[in-house]
N, CA, C and O atoms as CSV, one atom per row, in Angstrom:
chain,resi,resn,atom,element,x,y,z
A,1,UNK,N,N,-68.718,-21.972,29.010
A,1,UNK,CA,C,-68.194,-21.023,29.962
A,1,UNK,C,C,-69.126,-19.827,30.011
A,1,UNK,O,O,-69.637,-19.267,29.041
A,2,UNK,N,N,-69.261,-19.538,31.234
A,2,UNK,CA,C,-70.566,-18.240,31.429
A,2,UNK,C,C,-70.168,-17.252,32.570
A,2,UNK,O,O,-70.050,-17.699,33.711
A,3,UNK,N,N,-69.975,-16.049,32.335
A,3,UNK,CA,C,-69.448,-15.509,33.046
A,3,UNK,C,C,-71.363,-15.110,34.009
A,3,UNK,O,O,-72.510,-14.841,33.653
A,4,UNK,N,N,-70.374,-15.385,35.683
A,4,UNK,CA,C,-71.123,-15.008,36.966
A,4,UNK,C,C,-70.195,-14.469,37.351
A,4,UNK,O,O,-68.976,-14.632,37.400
A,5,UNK,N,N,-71.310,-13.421,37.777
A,5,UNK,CA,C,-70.212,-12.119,38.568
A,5,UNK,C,C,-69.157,-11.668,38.619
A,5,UNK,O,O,-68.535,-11.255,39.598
A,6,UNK,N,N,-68.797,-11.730,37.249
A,6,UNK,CA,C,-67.216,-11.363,36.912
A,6,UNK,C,C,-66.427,-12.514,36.864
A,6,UNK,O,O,-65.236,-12.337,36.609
A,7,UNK,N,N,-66.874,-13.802,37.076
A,7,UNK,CA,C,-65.831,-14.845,36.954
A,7,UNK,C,C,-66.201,-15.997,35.782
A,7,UNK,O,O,-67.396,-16.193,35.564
A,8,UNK,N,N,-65.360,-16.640,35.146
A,8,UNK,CA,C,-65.946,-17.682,34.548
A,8,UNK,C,C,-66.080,-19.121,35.189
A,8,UNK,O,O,-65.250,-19.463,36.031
A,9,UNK,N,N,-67.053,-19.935,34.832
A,9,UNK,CA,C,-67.885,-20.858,35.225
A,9,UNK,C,C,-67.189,-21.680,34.147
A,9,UNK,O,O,-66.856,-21.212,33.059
A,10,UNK,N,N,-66.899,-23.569,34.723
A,10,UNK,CA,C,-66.556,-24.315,33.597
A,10,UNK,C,C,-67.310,-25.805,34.199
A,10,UNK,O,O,-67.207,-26.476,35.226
A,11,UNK,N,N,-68.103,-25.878,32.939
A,11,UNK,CA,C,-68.754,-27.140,33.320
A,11,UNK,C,C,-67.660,-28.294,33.835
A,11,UNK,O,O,-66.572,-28.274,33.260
A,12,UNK,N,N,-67.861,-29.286,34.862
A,12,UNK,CA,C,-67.212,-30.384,35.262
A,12,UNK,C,C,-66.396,-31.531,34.424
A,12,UNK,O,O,-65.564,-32.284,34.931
A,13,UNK,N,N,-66.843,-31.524,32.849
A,13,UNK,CA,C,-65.940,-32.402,32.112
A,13,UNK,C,C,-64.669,-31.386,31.997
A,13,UNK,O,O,-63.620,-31.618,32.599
A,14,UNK,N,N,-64.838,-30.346,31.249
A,14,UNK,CA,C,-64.013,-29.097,31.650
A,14,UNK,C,C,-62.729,-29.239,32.405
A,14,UNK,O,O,-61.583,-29.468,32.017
A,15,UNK,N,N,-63.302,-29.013,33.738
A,15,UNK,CA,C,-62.690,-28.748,35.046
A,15,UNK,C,C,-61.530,-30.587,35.268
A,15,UNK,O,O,-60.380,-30.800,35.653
A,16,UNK,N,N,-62.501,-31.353,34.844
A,16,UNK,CA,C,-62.254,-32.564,34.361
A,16,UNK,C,C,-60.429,-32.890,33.404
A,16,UNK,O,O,-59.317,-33.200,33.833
A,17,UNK,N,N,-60.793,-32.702,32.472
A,17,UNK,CA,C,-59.726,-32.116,31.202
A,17,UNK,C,C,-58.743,-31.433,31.392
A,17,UNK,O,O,-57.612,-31.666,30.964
A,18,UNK,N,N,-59.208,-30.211,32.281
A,18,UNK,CA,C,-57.896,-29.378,32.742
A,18,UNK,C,C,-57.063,-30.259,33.811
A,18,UNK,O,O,-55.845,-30.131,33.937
A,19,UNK,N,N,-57.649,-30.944,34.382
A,19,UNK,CA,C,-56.633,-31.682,35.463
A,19,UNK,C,C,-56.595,-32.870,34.700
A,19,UNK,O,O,-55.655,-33.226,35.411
A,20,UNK,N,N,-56.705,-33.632,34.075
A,20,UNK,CA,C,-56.101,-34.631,33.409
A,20,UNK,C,C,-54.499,-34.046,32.328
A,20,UNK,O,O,-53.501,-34.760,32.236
A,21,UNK,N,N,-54.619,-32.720,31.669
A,21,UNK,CA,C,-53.735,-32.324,30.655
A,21,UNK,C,C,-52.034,-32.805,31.630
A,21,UNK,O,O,-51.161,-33.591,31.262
A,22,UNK,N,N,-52.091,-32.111,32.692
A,22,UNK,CA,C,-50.498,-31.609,32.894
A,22,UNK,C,C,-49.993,-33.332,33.459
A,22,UNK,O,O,-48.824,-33.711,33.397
A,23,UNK,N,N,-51.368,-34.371,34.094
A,23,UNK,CA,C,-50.501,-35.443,34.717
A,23,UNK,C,C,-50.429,-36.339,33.528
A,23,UNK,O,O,-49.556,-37.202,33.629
A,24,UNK,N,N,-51.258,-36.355,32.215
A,24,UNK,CA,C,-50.958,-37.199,30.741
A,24,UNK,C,C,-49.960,-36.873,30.298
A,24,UNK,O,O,-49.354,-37.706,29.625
A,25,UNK,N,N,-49.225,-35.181,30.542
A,25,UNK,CA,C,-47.894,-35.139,30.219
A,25,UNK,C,C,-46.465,-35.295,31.140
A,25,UNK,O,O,-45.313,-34.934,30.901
A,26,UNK,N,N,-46.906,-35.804,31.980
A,26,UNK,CA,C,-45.610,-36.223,32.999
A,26,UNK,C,C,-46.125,-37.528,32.817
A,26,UNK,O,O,-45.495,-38.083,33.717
A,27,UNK,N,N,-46.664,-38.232,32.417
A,27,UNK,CA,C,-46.821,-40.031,32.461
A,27,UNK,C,C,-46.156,-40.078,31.187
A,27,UNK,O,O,-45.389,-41.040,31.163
A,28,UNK,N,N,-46.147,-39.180,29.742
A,28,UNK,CA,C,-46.117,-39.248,28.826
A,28,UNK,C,C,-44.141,-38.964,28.729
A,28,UNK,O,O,-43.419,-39.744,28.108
A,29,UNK,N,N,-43.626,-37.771,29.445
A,29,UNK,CA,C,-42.579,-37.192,29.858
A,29,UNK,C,C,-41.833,-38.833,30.344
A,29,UNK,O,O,-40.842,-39.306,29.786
A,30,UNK,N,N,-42.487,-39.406,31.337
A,30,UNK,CA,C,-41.538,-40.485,32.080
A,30,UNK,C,C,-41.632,-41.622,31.521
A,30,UNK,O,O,-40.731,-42.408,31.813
A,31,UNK,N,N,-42.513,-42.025,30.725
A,31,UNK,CA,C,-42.385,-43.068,29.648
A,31,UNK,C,C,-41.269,-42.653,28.500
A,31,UNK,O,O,-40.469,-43.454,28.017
A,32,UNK,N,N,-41.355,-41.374,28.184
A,32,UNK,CA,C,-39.878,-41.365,27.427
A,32,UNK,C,C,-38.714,-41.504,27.923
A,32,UNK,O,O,-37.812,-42.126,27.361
A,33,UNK,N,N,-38.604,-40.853,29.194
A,33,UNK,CA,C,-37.293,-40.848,29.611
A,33,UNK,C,C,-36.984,-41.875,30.408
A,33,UNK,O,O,-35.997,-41.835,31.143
A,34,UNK,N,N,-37.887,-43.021,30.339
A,34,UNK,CA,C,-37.529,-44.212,30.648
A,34,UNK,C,C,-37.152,-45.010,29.917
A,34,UNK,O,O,-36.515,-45.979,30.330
A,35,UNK,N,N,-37.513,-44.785,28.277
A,35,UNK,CA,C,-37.231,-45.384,27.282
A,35,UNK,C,C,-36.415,-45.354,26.414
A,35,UNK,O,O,-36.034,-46.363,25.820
A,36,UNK,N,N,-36.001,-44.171,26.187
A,36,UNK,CA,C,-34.986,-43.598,25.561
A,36,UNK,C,C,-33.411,-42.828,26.504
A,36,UNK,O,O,-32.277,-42.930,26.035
A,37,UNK,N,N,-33.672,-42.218,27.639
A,37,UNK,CA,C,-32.311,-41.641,28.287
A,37,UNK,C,C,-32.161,-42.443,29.666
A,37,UNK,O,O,-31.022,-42.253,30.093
A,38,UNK,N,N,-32.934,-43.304,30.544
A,38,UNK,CA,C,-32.324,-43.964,31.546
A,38,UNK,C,C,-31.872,-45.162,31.220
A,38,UNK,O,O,-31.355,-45.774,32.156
A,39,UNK,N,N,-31.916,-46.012,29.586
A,39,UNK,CA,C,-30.510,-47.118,29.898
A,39,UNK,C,C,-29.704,-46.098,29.709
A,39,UNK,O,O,-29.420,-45.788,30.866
A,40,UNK,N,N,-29.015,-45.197,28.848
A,40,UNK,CA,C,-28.104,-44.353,28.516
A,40,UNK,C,C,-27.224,-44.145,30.215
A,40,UNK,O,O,-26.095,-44.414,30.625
A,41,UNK,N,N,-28.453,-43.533,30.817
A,41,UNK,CA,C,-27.907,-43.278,32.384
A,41,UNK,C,C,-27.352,-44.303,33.090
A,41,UNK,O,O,-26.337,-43.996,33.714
A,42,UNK,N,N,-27.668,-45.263,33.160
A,42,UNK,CA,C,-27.808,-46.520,33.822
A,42,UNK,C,C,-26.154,-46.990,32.810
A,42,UNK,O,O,-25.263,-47.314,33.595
A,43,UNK,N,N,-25.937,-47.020,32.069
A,43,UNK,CA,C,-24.817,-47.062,31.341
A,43,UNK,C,C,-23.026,-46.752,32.501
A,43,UNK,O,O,-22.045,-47.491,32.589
A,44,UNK,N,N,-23.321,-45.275,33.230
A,44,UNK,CA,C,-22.814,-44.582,33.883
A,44,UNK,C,C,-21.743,-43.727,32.679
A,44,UNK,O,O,-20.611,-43.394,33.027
A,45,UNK,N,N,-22.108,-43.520,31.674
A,45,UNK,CA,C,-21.520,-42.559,30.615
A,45,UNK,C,C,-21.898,-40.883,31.598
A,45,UNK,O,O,-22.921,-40.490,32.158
A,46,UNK,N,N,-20.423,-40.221,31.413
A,46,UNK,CA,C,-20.384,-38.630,32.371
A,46,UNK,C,C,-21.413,-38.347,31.418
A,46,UNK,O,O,-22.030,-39.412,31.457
A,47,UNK,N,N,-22.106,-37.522,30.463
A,47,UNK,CA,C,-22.421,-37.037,29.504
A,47,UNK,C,C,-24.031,-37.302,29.815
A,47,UNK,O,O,-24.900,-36.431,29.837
A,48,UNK,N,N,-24.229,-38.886,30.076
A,48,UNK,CA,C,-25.618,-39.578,30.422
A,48,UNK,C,C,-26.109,-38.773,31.242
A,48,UNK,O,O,-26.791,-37.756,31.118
A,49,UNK,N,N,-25.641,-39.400,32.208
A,49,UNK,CA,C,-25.421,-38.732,34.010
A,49,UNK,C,C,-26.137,-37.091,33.991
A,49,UNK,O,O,-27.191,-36.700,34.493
A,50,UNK,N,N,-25.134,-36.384,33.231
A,50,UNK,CA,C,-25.540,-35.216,33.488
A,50,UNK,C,C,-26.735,-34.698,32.742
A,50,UNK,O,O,-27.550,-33.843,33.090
A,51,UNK,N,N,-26.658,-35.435,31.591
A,51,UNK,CA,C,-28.493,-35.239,30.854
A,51,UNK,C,C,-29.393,-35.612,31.819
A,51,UNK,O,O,-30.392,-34.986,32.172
A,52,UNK,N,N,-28.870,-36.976,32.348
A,52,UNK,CA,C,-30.165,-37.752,33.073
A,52,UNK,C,C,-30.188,-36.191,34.045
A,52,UNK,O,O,-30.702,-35.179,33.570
A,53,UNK,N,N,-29.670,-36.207,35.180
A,53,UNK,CA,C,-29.704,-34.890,36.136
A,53,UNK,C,C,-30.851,-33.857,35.746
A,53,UNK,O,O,-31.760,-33.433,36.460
A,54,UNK,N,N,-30.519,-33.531,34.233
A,54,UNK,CA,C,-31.220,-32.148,34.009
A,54,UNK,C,C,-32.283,-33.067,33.755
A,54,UNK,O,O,-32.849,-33.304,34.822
A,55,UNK,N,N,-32.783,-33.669,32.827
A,55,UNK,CA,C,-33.861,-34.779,32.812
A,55,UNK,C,C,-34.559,-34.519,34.292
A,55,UNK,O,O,-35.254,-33.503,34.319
A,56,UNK,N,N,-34.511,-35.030,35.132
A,56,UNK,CA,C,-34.667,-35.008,36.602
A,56,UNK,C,C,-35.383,-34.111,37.000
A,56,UNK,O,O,-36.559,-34.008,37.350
A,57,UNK,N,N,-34.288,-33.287,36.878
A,57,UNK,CA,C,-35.115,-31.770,37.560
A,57,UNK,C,C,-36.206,-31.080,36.853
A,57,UNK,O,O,-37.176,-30.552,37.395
A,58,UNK,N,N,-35.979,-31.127,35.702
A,58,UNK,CA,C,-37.485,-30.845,34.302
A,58,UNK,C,C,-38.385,-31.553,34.924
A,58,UNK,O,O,-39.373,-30.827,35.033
A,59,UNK,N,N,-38.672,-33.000,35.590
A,59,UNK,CA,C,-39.547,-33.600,35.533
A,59,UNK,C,C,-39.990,-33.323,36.932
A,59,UNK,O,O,-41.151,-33.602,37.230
A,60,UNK,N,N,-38.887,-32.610,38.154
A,60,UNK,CA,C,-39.454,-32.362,39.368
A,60,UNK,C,C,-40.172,-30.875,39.203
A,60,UNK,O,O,-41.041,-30.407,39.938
A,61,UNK,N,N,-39.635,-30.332,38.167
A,61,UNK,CA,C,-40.395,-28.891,38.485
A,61,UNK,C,C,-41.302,-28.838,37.626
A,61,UNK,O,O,-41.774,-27.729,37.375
A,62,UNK,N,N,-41.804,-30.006,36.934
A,62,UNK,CA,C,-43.095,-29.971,35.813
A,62,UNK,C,C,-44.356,-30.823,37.117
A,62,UNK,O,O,-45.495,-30.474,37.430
A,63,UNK,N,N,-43.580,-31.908,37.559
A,63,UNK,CA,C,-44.286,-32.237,38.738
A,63,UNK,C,C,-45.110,-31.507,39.590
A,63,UNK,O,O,-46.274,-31.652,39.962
A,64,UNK,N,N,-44.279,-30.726,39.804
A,64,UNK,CA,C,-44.070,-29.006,41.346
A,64,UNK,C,C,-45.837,-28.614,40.486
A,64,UNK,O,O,-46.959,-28.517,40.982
A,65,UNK,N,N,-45.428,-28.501,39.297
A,65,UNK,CA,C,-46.520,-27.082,38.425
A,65,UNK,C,C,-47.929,-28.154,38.583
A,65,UNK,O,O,-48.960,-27.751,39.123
A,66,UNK,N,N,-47.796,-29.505,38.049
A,66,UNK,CA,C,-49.045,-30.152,37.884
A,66,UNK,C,C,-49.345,-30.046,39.367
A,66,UNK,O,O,-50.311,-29.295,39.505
A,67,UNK,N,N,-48.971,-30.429,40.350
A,67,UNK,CA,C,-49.487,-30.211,41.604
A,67,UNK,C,C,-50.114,-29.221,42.436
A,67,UNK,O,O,-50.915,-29.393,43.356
A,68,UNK,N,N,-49.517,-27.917,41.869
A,68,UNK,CA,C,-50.408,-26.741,42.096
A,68,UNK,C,C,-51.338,-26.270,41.180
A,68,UNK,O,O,-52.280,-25.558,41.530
A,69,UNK,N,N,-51.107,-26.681,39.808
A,69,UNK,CA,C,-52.143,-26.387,38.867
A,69,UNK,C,C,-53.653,-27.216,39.399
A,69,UNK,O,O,-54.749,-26.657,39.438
A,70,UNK,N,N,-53.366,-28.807,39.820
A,70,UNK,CA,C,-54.373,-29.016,40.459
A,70,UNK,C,C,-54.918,-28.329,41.754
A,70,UNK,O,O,-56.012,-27.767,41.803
A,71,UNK,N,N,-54.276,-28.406,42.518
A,71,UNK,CA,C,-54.589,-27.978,43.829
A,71,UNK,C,C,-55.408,-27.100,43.112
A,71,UNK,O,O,-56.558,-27.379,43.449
A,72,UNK,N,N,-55.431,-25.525,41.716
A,72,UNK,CA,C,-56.012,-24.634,41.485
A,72,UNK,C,C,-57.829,-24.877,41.516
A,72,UNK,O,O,-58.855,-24.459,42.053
A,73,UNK,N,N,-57.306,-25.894,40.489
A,73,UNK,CA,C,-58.566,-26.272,39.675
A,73,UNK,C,C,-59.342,-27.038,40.427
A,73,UNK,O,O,-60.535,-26.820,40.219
A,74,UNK,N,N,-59.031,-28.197,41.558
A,74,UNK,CA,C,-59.560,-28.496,42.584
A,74,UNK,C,C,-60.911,-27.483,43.892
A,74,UNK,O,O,-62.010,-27.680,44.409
A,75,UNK,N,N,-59.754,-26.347,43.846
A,75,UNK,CA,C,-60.330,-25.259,45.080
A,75,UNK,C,C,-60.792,-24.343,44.158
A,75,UNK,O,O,-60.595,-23.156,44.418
A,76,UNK,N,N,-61.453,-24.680,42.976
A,76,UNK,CA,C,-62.042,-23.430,41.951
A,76,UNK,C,C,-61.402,-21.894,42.028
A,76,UNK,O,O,-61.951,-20.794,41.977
A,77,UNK,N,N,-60.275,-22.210,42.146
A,77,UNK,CA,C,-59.136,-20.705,41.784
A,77,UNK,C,C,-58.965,-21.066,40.171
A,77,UNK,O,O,-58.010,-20.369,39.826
A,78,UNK,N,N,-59.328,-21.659,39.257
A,78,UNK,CA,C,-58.933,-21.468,37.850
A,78,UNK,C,C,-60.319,-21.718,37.565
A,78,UNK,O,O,-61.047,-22.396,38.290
A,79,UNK,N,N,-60.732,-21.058,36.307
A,79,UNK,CA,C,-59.872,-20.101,35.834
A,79,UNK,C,C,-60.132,-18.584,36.510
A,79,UNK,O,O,-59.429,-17.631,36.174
């Protein structure tokens, strides 16, 4: 990393790495919760259901973040 003109510079494996981190942890995120809490869900236990739900939405708004975190790192807005 080398700072030009006030900004830092990140070589391409780098830039690389940073966009691989957040989608290895939503592949990593939905392999669990495929493995461990959707038979539970799939069960139709109230208790499931409503874990699965919050489950859900964790994984849409971790989604939401990897998608703009790329978009960042894509259009060299990060870092």
């Amino acid at each position: 990393m080398a700072a030009r003109g006030g900004r830092l510079t990140i070589t391409p494996l780098r830039r690389a790495v940073a966009l691989a981190v957040p989608w290895l942890f939503l592949v990593l995120f939905a392999a669990l919760y495929i493995g461990l809490a959707l038979p539970r869900v799939m069960s139709g236990q109230p208790v499931a259901l409503c874990l699965g739900a919050f489950v859900a939405l964790v994984f849409v708004v971790f989604f939401v973040a990897a998608v703009t975190f790329s978009r960042d790192v894509l259009s060299k807005r990060w870092p």
